[in-house]
C-alpha positions in Angstrom: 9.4 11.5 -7.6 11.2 10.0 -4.6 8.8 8.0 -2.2 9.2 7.9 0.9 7.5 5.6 3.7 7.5 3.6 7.1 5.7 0.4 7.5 3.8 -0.5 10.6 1.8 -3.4 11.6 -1.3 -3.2 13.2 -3.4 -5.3 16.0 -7.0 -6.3 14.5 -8.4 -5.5 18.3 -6.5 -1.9 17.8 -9.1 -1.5 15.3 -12.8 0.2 16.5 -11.8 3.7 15.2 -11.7 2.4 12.0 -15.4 1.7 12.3 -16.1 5.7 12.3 -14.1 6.2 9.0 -15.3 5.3 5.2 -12.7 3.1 3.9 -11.9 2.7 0.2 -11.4 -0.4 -1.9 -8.4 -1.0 -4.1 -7.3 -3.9 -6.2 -3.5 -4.0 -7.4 -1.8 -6.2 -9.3 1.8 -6.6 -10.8 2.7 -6.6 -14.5 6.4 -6.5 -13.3 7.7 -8.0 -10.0 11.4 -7.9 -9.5 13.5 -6.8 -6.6 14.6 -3.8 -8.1 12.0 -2.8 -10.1 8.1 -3.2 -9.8 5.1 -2.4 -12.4 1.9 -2.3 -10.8 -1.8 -1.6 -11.9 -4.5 -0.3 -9.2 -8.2 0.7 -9.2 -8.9 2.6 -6.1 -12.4 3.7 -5.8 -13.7 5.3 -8.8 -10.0 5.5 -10.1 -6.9 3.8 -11.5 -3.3 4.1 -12.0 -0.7 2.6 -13.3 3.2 3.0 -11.1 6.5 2.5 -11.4 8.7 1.4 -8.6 12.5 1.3 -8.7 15.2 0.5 -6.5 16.3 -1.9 -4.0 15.2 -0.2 -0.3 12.0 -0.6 1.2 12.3 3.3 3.2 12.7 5.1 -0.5 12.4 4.6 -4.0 11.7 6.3 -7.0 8.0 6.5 -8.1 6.3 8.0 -11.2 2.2 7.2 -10.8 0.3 8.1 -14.0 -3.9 7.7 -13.8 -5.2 5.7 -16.6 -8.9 5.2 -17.2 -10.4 2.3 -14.5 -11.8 -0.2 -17.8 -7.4 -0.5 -18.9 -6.9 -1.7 -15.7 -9.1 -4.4 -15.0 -8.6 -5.3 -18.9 -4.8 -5.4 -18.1 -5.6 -7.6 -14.6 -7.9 -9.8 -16.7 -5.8 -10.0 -19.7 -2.7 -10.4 -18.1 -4.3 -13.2 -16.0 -2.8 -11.3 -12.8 -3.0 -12.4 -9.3 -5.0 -9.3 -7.9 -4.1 -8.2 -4.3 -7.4 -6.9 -3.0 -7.5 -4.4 0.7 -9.3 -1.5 2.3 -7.9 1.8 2.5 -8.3 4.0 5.4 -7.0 7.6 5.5 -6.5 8.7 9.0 -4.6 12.2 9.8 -2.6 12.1 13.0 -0.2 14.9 14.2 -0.1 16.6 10.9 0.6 13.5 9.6 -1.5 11.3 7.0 -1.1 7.7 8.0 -2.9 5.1 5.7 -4.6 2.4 7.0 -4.7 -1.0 5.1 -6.8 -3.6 5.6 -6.0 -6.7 3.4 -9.3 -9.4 2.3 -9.1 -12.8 1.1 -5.6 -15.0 1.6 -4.3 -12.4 3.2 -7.1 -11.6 5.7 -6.2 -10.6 9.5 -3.1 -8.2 8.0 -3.0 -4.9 8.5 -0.4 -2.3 8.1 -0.3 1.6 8.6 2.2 3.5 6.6 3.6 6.8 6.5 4.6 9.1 3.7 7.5 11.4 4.5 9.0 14.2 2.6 12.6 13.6 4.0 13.9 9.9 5.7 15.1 11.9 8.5 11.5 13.7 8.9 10.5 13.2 13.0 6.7 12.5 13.3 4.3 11.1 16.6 3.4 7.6 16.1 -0.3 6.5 17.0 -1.2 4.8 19.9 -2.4 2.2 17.4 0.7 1.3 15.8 2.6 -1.8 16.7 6.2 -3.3 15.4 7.7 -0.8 12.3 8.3 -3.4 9.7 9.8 -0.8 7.1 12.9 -2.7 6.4 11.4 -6.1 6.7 10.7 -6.2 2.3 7.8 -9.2 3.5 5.6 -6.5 4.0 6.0 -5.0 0.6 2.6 -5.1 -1.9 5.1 -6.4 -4.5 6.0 -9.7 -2.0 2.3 -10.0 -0.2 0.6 -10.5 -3.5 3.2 -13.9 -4.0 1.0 -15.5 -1.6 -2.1 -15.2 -3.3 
């Protein structure tokens, strides 16, 4: 499966509408962290999954996501002794659009980034009045390069 996304950042005083939506919690970690290739482990909510990343640009890659049961992941995190990336999830749908919301905790508190899945990279969509500076070719703001400065 080919992913597709755009990166955006996000002001924290753009943030009140937020308040009216329930917000999930994920933890993600990486078993496999190279530029071209990532492995990474996630509970999110009540759920886990285990995905493969590959290739080099941050607009698209290739993606297979498989769910595994939530216990293998926090064994793998634990056993693994992985530095765990921990954020809020918000789902908001704008324009026939889903845009998620993430709201990043700990060393990485005060970051917030909105993304976009697209079907094609060419696909024309409204942007939010909440969005700020696109960052999808800036590969800083990847999960796989955020969670080196935990």
């Amino acid at each position: 499966m080919k992913e597709i996304e755009r990166k955006y950042l996000i002001e924290r005083e753009d943030l009140s509408f937020l308040q009216l939506i329930e917000g999930e919690k994920i933890k993600q970690a990486y078993i496999q962290n190279e530029n071209s290739r990532t492995v990474r482990v996630r509970t999110k909510g009540e759920k886990a999954f285990l995905t493969v990343k590959i290739g080099n640009e941050s607009l698209s890659r290739d993606e297979f996501e498989y769910q595994i049961p939530v216990q293998d992941a926090l064994s793998m995190m634990e056993i693994l002794q992985l530095k765990v990336l921990s954020k809020t999830r918000y789902e908001i749908n704008f324009e026939n659009h889903l845009w998620e919301v993430d709201v990043f905790e700990g060393k990485l508190d005060g970051l917030i980034i909105a993304e976009i899945e697209l079907k094609a990279e060419d696909e024309s969509f409204i942007t939010p009045p909440w969005v700020g500076t696109e960052v999808t070719n800036d590969s800083s703001y990847l999960n796989a390069r955020l969670i080196e400065k935990l």
